[in-house]
C-alpha positions, 0 to 999 in steps of 0.5 A: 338373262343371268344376275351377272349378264344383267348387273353389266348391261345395266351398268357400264363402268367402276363395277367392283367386285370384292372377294372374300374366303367362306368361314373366314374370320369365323365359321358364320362369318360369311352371312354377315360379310354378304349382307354387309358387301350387298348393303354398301353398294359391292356390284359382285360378291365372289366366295372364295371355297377354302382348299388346303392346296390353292394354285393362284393365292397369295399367303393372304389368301392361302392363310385365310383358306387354312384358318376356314378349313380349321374353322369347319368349313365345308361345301356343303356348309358354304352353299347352305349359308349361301341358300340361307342368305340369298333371298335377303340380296340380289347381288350376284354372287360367284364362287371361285375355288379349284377343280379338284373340290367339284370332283370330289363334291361330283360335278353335277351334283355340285353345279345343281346344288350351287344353282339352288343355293342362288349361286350365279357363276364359278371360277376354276381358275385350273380347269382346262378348256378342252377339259370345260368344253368336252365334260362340263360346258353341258353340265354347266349350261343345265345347271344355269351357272356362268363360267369365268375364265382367267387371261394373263400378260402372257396368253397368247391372243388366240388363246384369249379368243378361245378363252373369251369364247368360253366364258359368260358373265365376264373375263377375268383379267390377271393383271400380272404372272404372279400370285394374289398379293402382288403389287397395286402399281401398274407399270407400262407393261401392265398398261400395254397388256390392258390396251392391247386385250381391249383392241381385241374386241372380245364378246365379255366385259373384263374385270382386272384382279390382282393388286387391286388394294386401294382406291387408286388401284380401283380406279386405274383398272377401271380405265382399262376394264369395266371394273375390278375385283378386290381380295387380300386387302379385304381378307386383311380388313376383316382380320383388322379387330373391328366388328364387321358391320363397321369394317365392311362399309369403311373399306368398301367406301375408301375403295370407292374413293369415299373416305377412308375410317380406321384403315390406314395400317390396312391398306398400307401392307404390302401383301396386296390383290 
């Protein structure tokens, strides 16, 4: 059984899962934002590759991608600060880039070599299923990784059949058709959507993603899933100025419903996942 197979057997509900782009404040940043995630309780770590041309993020995001890119960020950096910091959690940890990078990295070599480096799962969010089930499904199985696929309002119910079919770990559930960065609310469409996946009875628990920014945010998508993944807002926490040691715990805890510490002007922005 998978680090992420195990977390949602062991764990029914308010899993979160927070997203963050490798080199990002600063080329070594991402040891620290590991350690810190894992310390403070984050269920899954999802590392954002940084990718010149992303498809899905928000300016958050993108713009955070472009600082890791200048920075020096590389795959082969990533996954060696990944192998250097592995055996200090067990936290599963998840890469999620695009396709284009595992081409150029070569498919096999890089599901390989994100296994060693005590990677757990990847999400591709352009990859395509026939693609998947004709050239990667096999190499994926050898290499021991999950794969998670991405549903939105929109596709279709047999699609997300197929799609849930495909994945393990978990289904990622696109709150809304737009980019990383979008609204927290959800509206009765959204809500809709949520009830209408789970009367599906699909075979993978389901974390929602974008405009999840804030504890009320967190807590309405865990109404309708079993957790949700975080993004933009924790980008932008991380650029906010204090240390990250102190920053990490204090977002993470008001995304809790904990409390909240020198984060108001953050989690107020507009630009929210």
């Amino acid at each position: 059984m998978s680090r992420l197979q195990s977390l949602f057997t062991r764990k029914p509900r308010e899993i979160l899962n927070i997203y963050f782009t490798a080199g990002h404040p600063t080329l070594e940043s991402t040891g620290t934002i590991i350690r810190s995630l894992s310390d403070t309780g984050v269920d899954i770590i999802e590392i954002g590759m940084p990718y010149s041309d992303p498809m899905a993020d928000g300016p958050t995001i993108q713009a955070s991608s472009q600082t890791a890119l200048s920075n020096g960020m590389t795959l082969p950096l990533l996954l060696e600060q990944v192998r250097e910091v592995r055996g200090q959690t067990d936290v599963p940890l998840v890469l999620m880039g695009y396709l284009n990078q595992v081409m150029q990295y070569g498919p096999e070599r890089f599901f390989r070599d994100a296994k060693t480096a005590g990677i757990d799962g990847l999400i591709l969010p352009d990859l395509p299923l026939i693609e998947y089930e004709q050239h990667y499904r096999t190499l994926l199985d050898a290499a021991g990784l999950d794969l998670t696929f991405l549903v939105t309002p929109q596709t279709p119910p047999d699609r997300i059949r197929a799609l849930d079919a495909a994945s393990s770990g978990f289904l990622y559930m696109v709150s809304s058709s737009a980019i990383t960065g979008g609204s927290s609310a959800f509206g009765d469409a959204q809500k809709e959507y949520f009830q209408r996946i789970d009367r599906m009875d699909l075979k993978n628990p389901r974390l929602i993603g974008f405009g999840i920014s804030d504890h009320a945010a967190f807590a309405n998508a865990c109404q309708y899933a079993r957790g949700a993944i975080v993004g933009s807002a924790f980008i932008r926490a991380l650029e906010s100025g204090p240390p990250l040691e102190e920053i990490i715990p204090a977002f993470v805890a008001g995304i809790r419903g904990t409390t909240i510490q020198n984060l108001p002007s953050i989690l107020s922005s507009t630009d929210r996942s």
